[in-house]
KEVEXSE-708010 format. One record per residue: residue in three letters; x negated, y, z of N, C-alpha, C in turn. Coordinates in steps of 0.02 Angstrom, whole numbers, plus 50000, padded with zeros to 5 digits. Layout:
N
AlaXYZXYZXYZ/...
This chain:
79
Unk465074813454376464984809254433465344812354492/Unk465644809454539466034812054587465514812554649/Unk465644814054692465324816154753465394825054772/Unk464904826154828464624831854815464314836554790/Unk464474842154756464064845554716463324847954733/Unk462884847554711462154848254740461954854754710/Unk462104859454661462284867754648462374870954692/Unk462204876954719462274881254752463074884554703/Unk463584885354760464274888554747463894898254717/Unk463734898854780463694906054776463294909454699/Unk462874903654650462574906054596463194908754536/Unk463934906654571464224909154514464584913754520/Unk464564919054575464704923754586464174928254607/Unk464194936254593463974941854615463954945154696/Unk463824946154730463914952054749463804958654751/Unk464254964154753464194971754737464474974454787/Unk464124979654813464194983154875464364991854847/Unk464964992754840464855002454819464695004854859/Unk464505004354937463895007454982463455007854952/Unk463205003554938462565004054899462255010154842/Unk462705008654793462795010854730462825019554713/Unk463345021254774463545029854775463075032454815/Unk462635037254788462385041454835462625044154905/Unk462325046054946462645047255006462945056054989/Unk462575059354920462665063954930463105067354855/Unk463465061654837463845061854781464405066554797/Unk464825067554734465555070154748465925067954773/Unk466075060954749466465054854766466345055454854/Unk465795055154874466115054154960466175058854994/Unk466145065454958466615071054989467145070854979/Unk467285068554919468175070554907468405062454970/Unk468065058954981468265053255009468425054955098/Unk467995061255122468065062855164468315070055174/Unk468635073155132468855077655163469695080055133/Unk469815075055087470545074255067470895068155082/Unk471465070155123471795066255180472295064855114/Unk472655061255079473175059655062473425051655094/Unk473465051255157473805042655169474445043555172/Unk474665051355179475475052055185475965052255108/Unk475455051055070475935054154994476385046754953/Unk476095040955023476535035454972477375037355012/Unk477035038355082477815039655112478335044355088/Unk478035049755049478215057755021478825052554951/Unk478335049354908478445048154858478855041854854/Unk479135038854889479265030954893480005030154859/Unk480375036054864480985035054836481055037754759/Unk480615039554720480485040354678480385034554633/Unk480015028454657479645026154607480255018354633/Unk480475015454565481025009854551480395003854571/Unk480944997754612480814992754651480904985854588/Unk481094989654522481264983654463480534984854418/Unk480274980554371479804983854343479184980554354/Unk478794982254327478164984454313477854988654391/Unk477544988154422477014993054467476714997554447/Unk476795006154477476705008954460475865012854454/Unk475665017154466474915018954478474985020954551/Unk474645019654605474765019654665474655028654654/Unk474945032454697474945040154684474485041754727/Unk474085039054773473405041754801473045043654750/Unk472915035554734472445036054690472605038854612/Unk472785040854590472995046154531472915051554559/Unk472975055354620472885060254635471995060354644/Unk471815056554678471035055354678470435056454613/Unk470955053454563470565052254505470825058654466/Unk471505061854470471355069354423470975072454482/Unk470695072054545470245077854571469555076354552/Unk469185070254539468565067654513468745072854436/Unk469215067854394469145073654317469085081754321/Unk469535083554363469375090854367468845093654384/Unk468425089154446467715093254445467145090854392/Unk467475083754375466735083554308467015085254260/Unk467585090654237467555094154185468115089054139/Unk468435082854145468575078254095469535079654107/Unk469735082654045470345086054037470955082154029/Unk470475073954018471085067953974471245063354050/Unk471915061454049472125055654078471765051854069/Unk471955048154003471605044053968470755042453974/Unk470415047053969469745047653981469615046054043/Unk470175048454089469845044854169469845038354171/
């Protein structure tokens, strides 16, 4: 039947807050606050080809081998 829908929109989506979720006193928001990398896309920009596929943004690869290294996890892959 056409008209207006009489459903609430918002029942078909979630919301998730990672405020929420991370402790205030986790790893994650130390390494979030005390490792500055916003300069490493500028460092790296001529490196990475403009044809292609997108690469792994290099913050975040750097972010995520410093998470594996302190919980011990040795694999790329595994992160």
């Amino acid at each position: 039947m056409l008209g207006p829908r009489q459903e609430a929109q918002a029942a078909l989506f979630y919301e998730f807050s990672l405020e929420d979720h991370v402790p205030q006193n986790h790893l994650l928001r130390s390494i979030d606050r005390f490792v500055d990398l916003s300069s490493i896309r500028a460092h790296l920009a001529e490196f990475y080809s403009h044809t292609g596929r997108p690469s792994i943004d290099p913050e975040l690869m750097i972010r995520m081998l410093l998470v594996g290294y302190c919980s011990g996890i040795r694999s790329e892959r595994r992160l």
